[in-house]
N, C-alpha and C positions, 0 to 999 in steps of 0.2 A: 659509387664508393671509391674514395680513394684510395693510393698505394700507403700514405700513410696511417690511413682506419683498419687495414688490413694487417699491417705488421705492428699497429699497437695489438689490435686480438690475438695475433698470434704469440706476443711476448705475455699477454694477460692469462692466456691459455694455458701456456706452459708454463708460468708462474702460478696459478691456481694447483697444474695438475705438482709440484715441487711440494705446494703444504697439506695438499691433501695424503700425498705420500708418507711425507714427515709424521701428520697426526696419525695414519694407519699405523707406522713403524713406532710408534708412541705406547701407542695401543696393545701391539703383537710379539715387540721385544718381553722377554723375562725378568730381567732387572734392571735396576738403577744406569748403571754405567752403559749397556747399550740401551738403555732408551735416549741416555744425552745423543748420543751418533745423530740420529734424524733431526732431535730436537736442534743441534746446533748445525748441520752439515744443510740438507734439505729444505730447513726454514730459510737457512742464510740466503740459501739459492734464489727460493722463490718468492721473497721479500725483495729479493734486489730484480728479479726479473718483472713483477710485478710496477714497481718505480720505472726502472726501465722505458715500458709499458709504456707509464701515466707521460714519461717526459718524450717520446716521440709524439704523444698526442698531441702535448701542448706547444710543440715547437722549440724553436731557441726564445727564451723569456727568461725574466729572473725564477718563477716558478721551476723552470725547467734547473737552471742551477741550484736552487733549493733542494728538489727531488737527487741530484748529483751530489751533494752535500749528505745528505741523509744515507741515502746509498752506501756513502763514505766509510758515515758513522756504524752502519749495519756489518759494515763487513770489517769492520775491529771492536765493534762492543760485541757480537754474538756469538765469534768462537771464544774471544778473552771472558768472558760467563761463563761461556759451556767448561770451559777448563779451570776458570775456578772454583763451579762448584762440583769436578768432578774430586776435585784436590782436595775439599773440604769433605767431600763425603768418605775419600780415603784418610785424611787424618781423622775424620771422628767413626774410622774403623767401618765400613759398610760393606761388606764382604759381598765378592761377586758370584754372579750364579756357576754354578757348576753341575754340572750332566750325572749325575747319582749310578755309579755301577750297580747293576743285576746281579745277584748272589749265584754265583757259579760260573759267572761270563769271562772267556778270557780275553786280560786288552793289551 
């Protein structure tokens, strides 16, 4: 096994373990606006660490610049998404979760 098999599994590893996190925190968040967090924070991550990954496997190649390309494009389209449709969802009014006080509790 070589040095370079080994540190592609390991950037594939921890880019698996980023979306698998993302999709949990997807899942467990209460509303709209924190479920963007993972969705844009966490995907970004492990979408890029994942490329990462594929381009030490393949060497220096144009694939490998491809993969560098993309990467690029990943980490300026996926948080400018996440923020615009956090902004859409604030002008067409989507009110965020809020913790509901106990009738007699003092805060």
């Amino acid at each position: 096994m070589e040095l370079r098999e080994v540190i592609t599994g390991i950037f594939l590893c921890v880019g698996c373990f980023f979306v698998v996190v993302a999709s949990i925190g997807v899942v467990r968040f209460p509303d709209f606006y924190t479920r963007l967090h993972p969705a844009g924070k966490s995907d970004t991550m492990g979408q890029a660490l994942i490329l990462s990954g594929l381009m030490v496997y393949e060497g220096v190649s144009v694939v490998s610049l491809k993969l560098f390309i993309i990467i690029v494009l990943i980490f300026i389209v996926n948080p400018a998404a996440t923020h615009s449709i956090a902004k859409a969802a604030y002008v067409a009014d989507v009110q965020p979760w809020t913790r509901k006080k106990e009738k007699g509790a003092d805060a």
